[in-house]
KEKE-3310 file (N, C-alpha, C; in steps of 0.2 Angstrom, whole numbers, plus 5000, padded with zeros to 4 digits):
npx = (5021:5012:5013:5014:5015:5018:5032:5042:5037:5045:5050:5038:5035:5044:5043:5030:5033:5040:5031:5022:5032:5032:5019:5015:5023:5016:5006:5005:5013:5019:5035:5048:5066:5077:5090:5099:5092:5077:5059:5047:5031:5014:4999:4990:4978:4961:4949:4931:4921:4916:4910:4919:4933:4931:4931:4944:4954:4948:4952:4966:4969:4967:4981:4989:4985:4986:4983:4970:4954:4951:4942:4934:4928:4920:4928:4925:4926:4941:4956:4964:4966:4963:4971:4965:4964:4958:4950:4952:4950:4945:4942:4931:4925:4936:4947:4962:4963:4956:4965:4975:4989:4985:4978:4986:4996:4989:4985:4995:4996:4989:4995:5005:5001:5003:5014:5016:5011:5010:5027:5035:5045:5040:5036:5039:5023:5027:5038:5054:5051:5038:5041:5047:5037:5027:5035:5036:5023:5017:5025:5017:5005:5004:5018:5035:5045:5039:5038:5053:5056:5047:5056:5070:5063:5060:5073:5081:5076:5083:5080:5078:5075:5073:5080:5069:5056:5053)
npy = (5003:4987:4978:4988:4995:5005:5014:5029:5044:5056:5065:5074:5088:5095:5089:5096:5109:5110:5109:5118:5130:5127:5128:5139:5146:5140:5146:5156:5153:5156:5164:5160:5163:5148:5147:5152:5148:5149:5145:5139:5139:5132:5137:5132:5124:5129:5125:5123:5115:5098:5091:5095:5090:5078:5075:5078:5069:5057:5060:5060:5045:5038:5041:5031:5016:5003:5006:5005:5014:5031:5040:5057:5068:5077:5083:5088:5101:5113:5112:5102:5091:5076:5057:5039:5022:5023:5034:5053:5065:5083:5097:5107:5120:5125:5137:5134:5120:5118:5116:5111:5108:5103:5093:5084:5081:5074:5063:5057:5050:5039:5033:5030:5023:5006:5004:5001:4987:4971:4967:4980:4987:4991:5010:5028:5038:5052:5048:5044:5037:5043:5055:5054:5047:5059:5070:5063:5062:5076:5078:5071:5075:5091:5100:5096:5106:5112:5097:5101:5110:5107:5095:5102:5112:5101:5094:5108:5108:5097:5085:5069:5064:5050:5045:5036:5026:5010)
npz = (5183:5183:5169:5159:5143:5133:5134:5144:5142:5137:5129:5128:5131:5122:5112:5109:5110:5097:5090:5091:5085:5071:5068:5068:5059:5049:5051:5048:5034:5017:5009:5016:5024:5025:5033:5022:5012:5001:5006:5003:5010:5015:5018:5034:5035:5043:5053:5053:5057:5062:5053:5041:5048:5048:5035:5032:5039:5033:5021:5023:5028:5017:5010:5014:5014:5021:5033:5047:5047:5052:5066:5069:5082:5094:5107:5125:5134:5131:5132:5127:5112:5107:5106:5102:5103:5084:5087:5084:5095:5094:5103:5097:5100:5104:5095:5093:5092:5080:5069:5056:5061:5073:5070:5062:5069:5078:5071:5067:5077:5078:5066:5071:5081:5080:5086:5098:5098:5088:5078:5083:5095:5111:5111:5118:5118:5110:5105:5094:5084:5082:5079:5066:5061:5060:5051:5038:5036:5036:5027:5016:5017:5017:5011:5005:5009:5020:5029:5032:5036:5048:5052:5056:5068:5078:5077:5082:5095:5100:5098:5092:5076:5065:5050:5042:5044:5051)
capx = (5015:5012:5011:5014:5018:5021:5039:5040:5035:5051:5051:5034:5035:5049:5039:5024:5036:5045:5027:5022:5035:5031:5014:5018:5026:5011:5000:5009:5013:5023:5041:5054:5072:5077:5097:5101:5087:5070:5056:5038:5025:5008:4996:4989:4973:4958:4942:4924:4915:4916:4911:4926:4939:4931:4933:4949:4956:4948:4959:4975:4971:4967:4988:4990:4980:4989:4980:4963:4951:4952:4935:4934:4923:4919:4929:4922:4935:4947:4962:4968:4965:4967:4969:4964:4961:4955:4948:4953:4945:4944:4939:4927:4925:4943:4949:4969:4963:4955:4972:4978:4992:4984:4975:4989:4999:4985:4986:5003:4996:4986:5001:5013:4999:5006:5020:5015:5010:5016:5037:5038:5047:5036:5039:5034:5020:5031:5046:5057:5047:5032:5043:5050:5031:5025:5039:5034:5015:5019:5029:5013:4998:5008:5024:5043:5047:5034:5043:5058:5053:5045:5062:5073:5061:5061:5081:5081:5073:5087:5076:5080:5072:5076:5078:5066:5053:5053)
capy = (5000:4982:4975:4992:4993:5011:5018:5034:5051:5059:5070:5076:5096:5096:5090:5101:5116:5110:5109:5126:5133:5124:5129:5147:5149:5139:5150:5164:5151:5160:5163:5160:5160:5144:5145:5156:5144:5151:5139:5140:5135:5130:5142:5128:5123:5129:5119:5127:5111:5092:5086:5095:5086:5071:5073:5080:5064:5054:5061:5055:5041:5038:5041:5026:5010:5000:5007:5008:5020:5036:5045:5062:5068:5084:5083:5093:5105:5117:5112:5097:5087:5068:5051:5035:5017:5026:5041:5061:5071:5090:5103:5110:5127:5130:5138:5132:5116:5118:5117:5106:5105:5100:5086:5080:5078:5066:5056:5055:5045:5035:5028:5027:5016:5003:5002:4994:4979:4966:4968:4986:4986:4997:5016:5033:5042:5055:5047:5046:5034:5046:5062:5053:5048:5065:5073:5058:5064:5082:5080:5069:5079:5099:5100:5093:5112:5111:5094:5101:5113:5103:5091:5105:5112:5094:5094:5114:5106:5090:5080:5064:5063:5045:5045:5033:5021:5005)
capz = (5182:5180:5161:5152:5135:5131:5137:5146:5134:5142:5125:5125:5130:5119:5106:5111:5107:5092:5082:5090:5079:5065:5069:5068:5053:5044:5050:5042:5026:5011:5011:5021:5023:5029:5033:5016:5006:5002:5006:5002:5016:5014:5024:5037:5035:5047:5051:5055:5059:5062:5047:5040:5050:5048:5027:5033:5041:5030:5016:5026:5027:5009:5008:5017:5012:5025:5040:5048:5044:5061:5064:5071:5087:5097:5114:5127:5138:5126:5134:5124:5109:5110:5099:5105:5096:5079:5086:5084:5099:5094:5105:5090:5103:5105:5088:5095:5090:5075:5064:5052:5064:5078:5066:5060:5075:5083:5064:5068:5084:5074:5063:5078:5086:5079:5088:5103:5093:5086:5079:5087:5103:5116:5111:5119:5111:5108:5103:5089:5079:5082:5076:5060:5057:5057:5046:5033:5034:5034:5019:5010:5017:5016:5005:5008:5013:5030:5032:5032:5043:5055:5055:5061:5073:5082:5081:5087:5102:5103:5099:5085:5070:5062:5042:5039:5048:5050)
cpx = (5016:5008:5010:5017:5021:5029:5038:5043:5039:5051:5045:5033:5041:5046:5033:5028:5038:5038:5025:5026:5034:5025:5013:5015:5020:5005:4998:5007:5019:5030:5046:5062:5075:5087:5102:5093:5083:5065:5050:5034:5019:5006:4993:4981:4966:4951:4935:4918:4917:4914:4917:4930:4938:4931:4941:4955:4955:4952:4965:4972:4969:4977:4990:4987:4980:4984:4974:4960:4951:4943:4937:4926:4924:4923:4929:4928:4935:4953:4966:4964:4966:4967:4970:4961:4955:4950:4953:4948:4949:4940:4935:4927:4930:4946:4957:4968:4961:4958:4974:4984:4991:4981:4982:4995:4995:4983:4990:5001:4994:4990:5005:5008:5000:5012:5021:5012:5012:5026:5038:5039:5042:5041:5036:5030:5022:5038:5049:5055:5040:5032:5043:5040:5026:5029:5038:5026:5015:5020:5024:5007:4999:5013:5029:5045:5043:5035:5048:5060:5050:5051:5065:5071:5061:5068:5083:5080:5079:5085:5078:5075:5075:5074:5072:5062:5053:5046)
cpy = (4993:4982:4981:4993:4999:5012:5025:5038:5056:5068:5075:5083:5096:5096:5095:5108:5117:5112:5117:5129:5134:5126:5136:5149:5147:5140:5155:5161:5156:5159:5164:5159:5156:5141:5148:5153:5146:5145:5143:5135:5138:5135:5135:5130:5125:5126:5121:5121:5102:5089:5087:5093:5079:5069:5075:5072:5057:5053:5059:5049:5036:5038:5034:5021:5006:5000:5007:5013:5023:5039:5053:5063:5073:5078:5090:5097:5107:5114:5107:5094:5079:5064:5046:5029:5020:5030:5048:5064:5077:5093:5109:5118:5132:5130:5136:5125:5115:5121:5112:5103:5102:5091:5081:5076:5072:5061:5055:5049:5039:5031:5028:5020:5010:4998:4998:4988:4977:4967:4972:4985:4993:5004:5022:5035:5049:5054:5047:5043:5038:5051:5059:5051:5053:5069:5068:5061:5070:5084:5076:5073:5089:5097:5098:5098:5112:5106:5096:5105:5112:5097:5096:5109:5108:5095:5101:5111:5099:5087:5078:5063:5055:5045:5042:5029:5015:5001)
cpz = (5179:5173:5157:5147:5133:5137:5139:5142:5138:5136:5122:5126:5124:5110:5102:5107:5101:5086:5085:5087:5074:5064:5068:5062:5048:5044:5047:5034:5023:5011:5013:5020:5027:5028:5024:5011:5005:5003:5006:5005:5014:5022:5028:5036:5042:5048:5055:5058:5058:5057:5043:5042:5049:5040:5029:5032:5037:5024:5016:5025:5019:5006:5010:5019:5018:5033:5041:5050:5051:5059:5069:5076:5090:5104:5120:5131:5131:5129:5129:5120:5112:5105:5103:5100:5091:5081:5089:5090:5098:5099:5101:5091:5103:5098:5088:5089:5084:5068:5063:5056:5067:5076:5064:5065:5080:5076:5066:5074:5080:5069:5066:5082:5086:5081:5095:5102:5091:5085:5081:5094:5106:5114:5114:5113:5108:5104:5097:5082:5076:5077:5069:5056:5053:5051:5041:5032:5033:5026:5013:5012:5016:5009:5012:5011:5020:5033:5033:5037:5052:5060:5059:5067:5078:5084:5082:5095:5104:5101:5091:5081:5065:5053:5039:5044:5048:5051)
residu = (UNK:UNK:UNK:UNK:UNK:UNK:UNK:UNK:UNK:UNK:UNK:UNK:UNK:UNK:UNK:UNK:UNK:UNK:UNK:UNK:UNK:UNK:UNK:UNK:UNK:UNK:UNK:UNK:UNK:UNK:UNK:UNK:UNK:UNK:UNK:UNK:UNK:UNK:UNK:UNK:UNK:UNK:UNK:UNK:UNK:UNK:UNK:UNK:UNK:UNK:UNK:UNK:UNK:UNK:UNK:UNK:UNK:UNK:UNK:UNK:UNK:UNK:UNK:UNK:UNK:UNK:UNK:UNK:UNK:UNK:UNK:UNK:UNK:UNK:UNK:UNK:UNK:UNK:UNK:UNK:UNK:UNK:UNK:UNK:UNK:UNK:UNK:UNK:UNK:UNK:UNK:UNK:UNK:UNK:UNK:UNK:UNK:UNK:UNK:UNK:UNK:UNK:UNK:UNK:UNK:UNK:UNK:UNK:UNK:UNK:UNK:UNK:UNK:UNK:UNK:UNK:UNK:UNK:UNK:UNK:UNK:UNK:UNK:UNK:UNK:UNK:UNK:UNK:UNK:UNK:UNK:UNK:UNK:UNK:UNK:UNK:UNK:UNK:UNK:UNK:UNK:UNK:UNK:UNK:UNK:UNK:UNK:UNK:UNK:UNK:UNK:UNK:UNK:UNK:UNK:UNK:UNK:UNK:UNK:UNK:UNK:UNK:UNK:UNK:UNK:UNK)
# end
């Protein structure tokens, strides 16, 4: 496709699976043992109505002064969420979707969107700078344990996690 920006999202079933995991366990919440270590996960958050997600969302970005404000909006269908210049479409009917993970995963779009602009070289929207974003939000909207969780999930799947964003 002439004059695309994004790179091709090679690792997006991978990614799809890795937060299903992590999605799991934070349904459950409580304690786990993670490789001899015990961890305490946050039970995930569930959202009963659109004005909820949209105080939800506005609380992230409250972490992060730097970006512009996301809104939240019913999208019709159950099959998929989605994130698009500064908007959250939830599927309000399908209860799948209405999970702090699912929110948080299309915030993650929302500060990866950055990356095809200006100094970021074109990135998939699943890629490594997307993952490292979300294990960085995780770990400020949840606890470090649900990030740390959610990191080895991604590399269970293969998939890179960079220490840090740029």
């Amino acid at each position: 496709m002439a004059g695309a920006t994004m790179s091709r999202d090679v690792d997006r079933a991978a990614v799809y699976a890795a937060e299903d995991q992590w999605s799991a366990a934070i349904d459950r919440g409580g304690v786990i043992d993670f490789f001899g270590s015990r961890l305490q996960l946050p039970v995930q958050t569930r959202f009963g109505s659109l004005p909820a997600v949209q105080q939800y969302v506005e609380n992230l970005v409250t972490m992060y002064p730097d970006i512009p404000p996301v809104s939240a909006r019913h999208r019709r269908g159950d099959t998929r969420a989605h994130y698009s210049n500064g908007v959250i479409a939830i599927p309000m009917a399908a209860t799948w979707a209405c999970r702090e993970s699912v929110l948080l995963h299309e915030f993650g779009h929302h500060l990866n969107s950055g990356s095809c602009e200006g100094s970021h070289a074109p990135q998939p929207a699943h890629g490594p700078r997307f993952r490292a974003l979300m294990v960085e939000l995780v770990g400020r909207a949840q606890t470090l344990e649900s990030a740390l969780l959610l990191r080895s999930c991604f590399e269970s799947k293969g998939l890179v996690v960079p220490a840090h964003v740029d």
